[in-house]
C-alpha positions in Angstrom: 110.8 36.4 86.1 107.4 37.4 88.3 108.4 40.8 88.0 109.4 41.3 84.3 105.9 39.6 83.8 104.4 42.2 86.0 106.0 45.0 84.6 105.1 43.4 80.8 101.6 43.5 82.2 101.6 47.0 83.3 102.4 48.0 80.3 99.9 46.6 78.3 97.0 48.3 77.5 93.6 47.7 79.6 90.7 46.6 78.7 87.7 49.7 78.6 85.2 48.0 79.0 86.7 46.1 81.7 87.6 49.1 83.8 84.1 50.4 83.5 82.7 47.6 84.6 84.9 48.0 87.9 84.1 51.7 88.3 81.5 51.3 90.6 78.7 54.2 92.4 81.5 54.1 95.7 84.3 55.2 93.7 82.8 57.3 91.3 81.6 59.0 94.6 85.4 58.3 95.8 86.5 60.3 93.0 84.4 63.6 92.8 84.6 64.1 97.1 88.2 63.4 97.9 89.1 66.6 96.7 86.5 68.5 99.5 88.1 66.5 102.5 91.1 67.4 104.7 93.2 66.1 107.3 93.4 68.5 110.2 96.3 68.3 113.1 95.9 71.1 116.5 98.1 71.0 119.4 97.4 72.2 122.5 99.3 72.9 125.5 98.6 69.8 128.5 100.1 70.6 132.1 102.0 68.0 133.1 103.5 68.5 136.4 105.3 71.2 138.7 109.3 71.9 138.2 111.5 72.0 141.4 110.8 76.4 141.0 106.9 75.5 141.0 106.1 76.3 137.9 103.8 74.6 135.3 105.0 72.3 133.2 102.9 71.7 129.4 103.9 69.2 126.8 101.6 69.8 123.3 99.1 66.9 122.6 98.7 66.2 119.1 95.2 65.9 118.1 93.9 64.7 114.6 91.1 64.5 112.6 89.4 64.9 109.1 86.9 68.0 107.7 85.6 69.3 104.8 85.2 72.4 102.8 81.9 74.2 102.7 82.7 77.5 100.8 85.6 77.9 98.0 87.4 80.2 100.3 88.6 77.5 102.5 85.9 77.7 105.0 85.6 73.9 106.5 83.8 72.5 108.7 84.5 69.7 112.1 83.6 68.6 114.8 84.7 70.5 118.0 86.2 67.6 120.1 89.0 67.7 117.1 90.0 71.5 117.6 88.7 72.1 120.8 88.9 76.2 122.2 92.4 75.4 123.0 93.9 74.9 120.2 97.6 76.7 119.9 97.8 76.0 116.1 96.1 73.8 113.9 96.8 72.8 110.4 95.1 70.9 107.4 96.2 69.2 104.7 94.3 68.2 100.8 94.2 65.4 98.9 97.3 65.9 96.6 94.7 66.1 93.6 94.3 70.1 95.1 96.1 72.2 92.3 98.4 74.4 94.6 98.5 72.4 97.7 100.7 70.2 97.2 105.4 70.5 97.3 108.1 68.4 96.0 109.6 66.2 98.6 113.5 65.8 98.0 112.7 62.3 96.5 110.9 64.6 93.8 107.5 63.1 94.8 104.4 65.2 95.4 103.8 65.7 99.2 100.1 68.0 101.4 101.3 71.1 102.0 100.6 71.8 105.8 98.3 75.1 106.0 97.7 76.8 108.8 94.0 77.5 109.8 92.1 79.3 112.6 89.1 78.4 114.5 86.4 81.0 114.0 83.6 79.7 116.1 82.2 76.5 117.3 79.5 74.7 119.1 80.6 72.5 122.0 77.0 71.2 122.6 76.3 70.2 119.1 80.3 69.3 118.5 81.1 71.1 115.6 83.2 73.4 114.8 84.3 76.3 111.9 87.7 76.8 110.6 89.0 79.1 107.8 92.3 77.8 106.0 95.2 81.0 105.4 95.4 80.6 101.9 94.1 82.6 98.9 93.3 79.4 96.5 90.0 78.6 95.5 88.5 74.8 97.3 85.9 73.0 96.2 83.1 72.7 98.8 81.0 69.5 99.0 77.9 69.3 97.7 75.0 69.4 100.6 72.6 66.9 100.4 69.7 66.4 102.6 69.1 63.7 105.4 65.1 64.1 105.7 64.4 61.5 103.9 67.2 59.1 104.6 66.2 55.0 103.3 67.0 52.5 105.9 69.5 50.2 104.2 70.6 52.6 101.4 74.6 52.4 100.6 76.4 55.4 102.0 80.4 55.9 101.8 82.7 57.9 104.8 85.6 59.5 103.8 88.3 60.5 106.5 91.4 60.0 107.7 91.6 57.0 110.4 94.3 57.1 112.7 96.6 58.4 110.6 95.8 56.9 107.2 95.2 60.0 105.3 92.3 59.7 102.6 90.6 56.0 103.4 87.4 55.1 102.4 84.5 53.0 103.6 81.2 51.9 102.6 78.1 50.4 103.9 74.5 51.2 104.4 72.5 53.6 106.7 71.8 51.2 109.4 70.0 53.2 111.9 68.0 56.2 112.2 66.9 59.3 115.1 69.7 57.8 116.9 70.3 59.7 120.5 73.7 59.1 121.7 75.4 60.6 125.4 79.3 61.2 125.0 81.3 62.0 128.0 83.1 64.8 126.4 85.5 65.8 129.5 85.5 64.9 132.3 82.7 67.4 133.9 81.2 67.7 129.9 78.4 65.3 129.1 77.2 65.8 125.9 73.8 64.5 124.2 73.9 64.3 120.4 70.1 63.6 119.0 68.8 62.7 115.7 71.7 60.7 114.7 72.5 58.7 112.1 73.9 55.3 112.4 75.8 53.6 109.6 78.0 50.2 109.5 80.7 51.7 107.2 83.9 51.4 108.8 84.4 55.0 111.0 87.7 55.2 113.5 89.2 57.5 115.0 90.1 59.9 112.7 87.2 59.9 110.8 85.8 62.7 113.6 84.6 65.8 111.4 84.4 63.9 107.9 81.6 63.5 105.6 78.9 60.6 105.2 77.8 61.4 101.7 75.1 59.1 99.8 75.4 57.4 96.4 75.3 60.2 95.0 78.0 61.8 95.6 76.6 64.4 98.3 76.9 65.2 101.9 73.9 63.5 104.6 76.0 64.1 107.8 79.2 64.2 109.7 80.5 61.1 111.1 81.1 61.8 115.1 81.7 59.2 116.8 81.9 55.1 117.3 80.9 52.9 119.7 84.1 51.1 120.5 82.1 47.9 122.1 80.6 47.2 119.0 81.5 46.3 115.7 80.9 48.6 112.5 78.8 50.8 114.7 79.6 54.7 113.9 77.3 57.4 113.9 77.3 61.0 112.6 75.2 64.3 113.0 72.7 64.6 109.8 73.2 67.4 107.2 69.8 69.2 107.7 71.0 70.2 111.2 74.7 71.2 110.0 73.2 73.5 107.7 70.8 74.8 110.8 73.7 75.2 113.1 76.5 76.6 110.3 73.7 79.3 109.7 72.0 80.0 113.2 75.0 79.8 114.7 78.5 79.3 113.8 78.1 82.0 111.1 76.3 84.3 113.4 77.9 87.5 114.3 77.5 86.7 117.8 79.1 83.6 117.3 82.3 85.0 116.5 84.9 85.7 118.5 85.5 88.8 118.5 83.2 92.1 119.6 83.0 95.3 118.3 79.9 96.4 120.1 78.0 97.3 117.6 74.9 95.2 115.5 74.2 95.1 112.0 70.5 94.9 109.9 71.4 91.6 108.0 68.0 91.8 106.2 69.8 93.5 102.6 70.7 97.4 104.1 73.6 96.0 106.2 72.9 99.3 108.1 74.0 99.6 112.2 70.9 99.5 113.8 72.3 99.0 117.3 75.7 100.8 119.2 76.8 99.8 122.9 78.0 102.3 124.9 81.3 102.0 126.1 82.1 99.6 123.1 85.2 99.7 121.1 82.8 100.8 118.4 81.1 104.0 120.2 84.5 104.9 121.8 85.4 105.3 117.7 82.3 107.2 116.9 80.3 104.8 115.1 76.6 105.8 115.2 73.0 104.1 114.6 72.4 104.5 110.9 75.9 104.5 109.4 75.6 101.2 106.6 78.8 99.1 106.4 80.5 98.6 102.9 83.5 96.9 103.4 85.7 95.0 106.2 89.2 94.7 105.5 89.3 96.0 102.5 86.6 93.1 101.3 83.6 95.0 99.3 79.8 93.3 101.4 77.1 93.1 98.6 75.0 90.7 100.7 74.4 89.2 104.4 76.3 86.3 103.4 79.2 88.5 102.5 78.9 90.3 105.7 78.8 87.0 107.7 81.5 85.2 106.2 83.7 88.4 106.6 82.5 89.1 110.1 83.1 85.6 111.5 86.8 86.1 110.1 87.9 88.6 112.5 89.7 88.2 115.8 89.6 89.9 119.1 92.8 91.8 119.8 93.5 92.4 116.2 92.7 95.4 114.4 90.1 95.5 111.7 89.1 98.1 109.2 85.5 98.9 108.7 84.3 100.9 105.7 81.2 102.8 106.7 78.9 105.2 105.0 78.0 107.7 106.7 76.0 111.2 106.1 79.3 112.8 105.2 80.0 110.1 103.2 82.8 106.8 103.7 84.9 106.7 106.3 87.6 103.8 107.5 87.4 102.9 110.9 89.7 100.8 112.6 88.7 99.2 115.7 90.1 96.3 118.1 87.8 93.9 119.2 87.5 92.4 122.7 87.4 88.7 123.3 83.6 87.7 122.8 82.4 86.7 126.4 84.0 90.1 127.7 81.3 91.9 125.3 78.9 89.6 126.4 79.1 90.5 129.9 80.0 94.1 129.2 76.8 94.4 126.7 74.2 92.5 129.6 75.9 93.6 132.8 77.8 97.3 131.6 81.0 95.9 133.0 84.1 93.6 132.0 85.4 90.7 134.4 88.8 88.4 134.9 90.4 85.9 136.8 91.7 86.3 140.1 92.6 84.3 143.1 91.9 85.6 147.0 93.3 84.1 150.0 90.9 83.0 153.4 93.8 81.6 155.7 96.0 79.0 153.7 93.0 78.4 151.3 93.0 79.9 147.8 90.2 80.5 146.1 89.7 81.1 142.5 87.1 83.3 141.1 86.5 86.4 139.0 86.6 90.0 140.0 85.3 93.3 138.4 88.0 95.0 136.3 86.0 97.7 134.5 82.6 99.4 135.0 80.8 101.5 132.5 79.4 105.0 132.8 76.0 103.3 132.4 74.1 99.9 133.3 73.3 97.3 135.6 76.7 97.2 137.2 76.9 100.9 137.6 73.5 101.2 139.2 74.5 98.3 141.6 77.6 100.1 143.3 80.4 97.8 141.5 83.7 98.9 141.2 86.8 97.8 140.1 88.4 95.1 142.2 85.4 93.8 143.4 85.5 90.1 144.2 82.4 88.2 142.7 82.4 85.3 145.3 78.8 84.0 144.2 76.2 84.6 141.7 72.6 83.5 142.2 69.8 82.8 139.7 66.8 84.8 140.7 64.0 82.4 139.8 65.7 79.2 140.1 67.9 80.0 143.2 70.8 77.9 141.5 74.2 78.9 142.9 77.2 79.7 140.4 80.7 79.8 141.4 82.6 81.5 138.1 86.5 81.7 137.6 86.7 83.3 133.9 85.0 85.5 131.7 83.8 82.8 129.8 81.9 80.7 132.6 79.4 83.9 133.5 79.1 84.5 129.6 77.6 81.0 128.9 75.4 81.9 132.5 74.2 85.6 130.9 73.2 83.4 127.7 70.9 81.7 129.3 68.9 84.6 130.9 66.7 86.9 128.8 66.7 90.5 129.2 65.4 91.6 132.4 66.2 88.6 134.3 68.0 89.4 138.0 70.9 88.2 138.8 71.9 88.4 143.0 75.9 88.8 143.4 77.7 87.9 146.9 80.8 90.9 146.5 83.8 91.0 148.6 85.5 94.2 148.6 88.4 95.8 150.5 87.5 98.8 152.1 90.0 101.4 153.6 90.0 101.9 157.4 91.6 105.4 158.2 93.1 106.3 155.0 95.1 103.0 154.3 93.8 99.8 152.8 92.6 97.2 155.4 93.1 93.3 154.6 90.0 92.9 156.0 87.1 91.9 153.0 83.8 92.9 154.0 81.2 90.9 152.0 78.1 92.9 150.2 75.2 91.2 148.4 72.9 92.7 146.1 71.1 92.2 142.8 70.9 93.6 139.4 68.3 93.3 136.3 69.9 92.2 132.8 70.1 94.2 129.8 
């Protein structure tokens, strides 16, 4: 009997006015910015153990985590600690009101489609990171707000997906302002997130990389992180310095992962105004001057075109560039290198990676030199290939580095302007007699920055 009354219920028709009155600011704010979040899964391999032929054993950890869309191309943005750098695939799901992203389940219900999406840069010290989804619909981005001139107490709303629940909403009030938060990120990784802003809507995990929007329906922040020994505590990093960082850095071309080894005049012209030797892009003869049209087939009209473009492509992949030249255009088609190789090849004129030598039974891992240009700081030093870098040395601050990839002396070279010296403790194997001598004889010496 209950549920034939239910059902008789259902069916009849509702009172207008009575619905409006429960359409509140929340979920007319609900409504209108559902549609800009995602659910985002990576995996990444985690070593486990040693099998009985000693050899590494990974399972894949599951992460998870919300985003949203910035740019109707399926640009969206995170936080790092959701995607990480080692990521082996990640994918992100819409709200099923998405035209085209949803499929029929076999119960004939409407089900997220899973698309895959790539990282194409990120900041680990500011925790946020920028994906691009593999799909040619159109998204809609949220709309930016501002967070300079937040009210204490005004009603805010977080949208994410906590621990699993896909699309759940919370509201309460900006409860806190200027918040600066440490987060022990890794176990070596300390990070210090400033200018925070604290809310009491309920944030979970899960709700990493989702937006804090205001009444109005826009974006004021992304929410981060919560402090677990608290109640309704969550915090999240304000708009006005997500817009700083997605422009000053994730979108940078030297925030992208690949390098050509050439630089481009971003102020309209989208001319090459710089070329490094011994770059993928001189070896293809690509000179100061020539004004890029087109990458991948995808016409540039503006900086923004070329940034969103540039930050697209991947080292190890072949990309086309359309370039005007003084003959006229010409398709060039160059692989890129990883990015902290031509960071180290364009300050030091050289390109590094891992190795491991042997003192006794120890084993030592650290990086040694694998190429050397025909010009530069490493050139004019003596290095050669196979040198051992067992130290590098700070020359003002005396601080000694112990590097074992690529990516480690990168972040080391971005800290020191041009012309800074660097001093290097080499070990090298030289021949005795005509054969090769186990013997490593150490050299030091020091270099200047490009």
């Amino acid at each position: 009997m209950l549920s034939l009354f239910l059902a008789l219920a259902a069916a009849l028709p509702q009172d207008s006015s009575a619905f409006q009155s429960r359409w509140t600011p929340e979920a007319a704010v609900a409504r209108d910015a559902r549609i800009s979040v995602v659910y985002i899964e990576s995996s990444r391999p985690v070593l486990v153990g040693w099998n009985q032929f000693n050899q590494r054993v990974y399972r894949d950890e599951t992460r998870s985590g919300s985003g949203v869309v910035v740019e109707p191309r399926g640009y969206i943005i995170t936080n790092y600690h959701v995607v990480g750098d080692d990521a082996r695939e990640i994918t992100v799901q819409f709200d099923t009101l998405v035209p085209g992203t949803t499929e029929r389940s076999e119960q004939g219900a409407d089900v997220p489609r899973k698309f895959s999406a790539k990282l194409l840069s990120s900041s680990r010290d500011q925790d946020l990171a920028l994906l691009k989804v593999d799909s040619e619909l159109s998204f809609t981005p949220i709309r930016f707000g501002t967070s300079s001139d937040l009210i204490l107490g005004e009603r805010v709303v977080a949208i994410g997906n906590p621990l699993g629940q896909r699309l759940t909403v919370s509201a309460g009030l900006v409860s806190g302002l200027g918040r600066d938060i440490e987060v022990q990120a890794a176990p070596n990784v300390t990070l210090k997130l400033r200018d925070l802003i604290q809310t009491d809507a309920a944030i979970n995990h899960g709700n990493s990389g989702g937006p804090l929007l205001n009444i109005l329906g826009e974006m004021i922040g992304i929410n981060t992180l919560v402090n677990e020994a608290a109640e309704n505590m969550g915090f999240a990093i304000p708009v006005d310095h997500i817009e700083e960082v997605l422009r000053d850095q994730l979108l940078a071309p030297e925030s992208s992962r690949a390098w050509f080894g050439f630089e481009v005049d971003e102020a309209g012209t989208l001319c090459i105004n710089r070329v490094i030797p011994g770059s993928p892009a001189a070896d293809a003869g690509i000179e100061v001057g020539y004004r890029l049209v087109a990458i991948d087939g995808q016409p540039l009209q503006s900086a923004e075109d070329y940034r969103l473009q540039r930050v697209q492509l991947l080292p190890n992949k072949p990309a086309r560039f359309r370039i005007k030249t003084a003959e006229g255009e010409r398709e060039y088609e160059l692989k890129g290198w990883k990015r902290a190789d031509g960071v180290v090849f364009d300050r030091m004129g050289m390109t590094v990676d891992r190795c491991v030598y042997a003192t006794g039974r120890i084993a030592t891992q650290t990086i040694c030199v694998v190429q050397v240009g025909a010009e530069g700081p490493a050139k004019e030093l003596g290095l050669q290939p196979g040198d051992i870098i067992d130290a590098v040395r700070a020359g003002e601050t005396g601080l000694v580095y112990t590097l074992t990839d690529a990516a480690q002396l990168a972040r080391l070279l971005a800290q020191c302007p041009s012309g800074s010296k660097l001093e290097f403790d080499i070990l090298r194997d030289e021949p005795v007699a005509g054969r090769a001598s186990k013997r490593r004889e150490l050299y030091k010496g020091s270099l200047t920055l490009r």
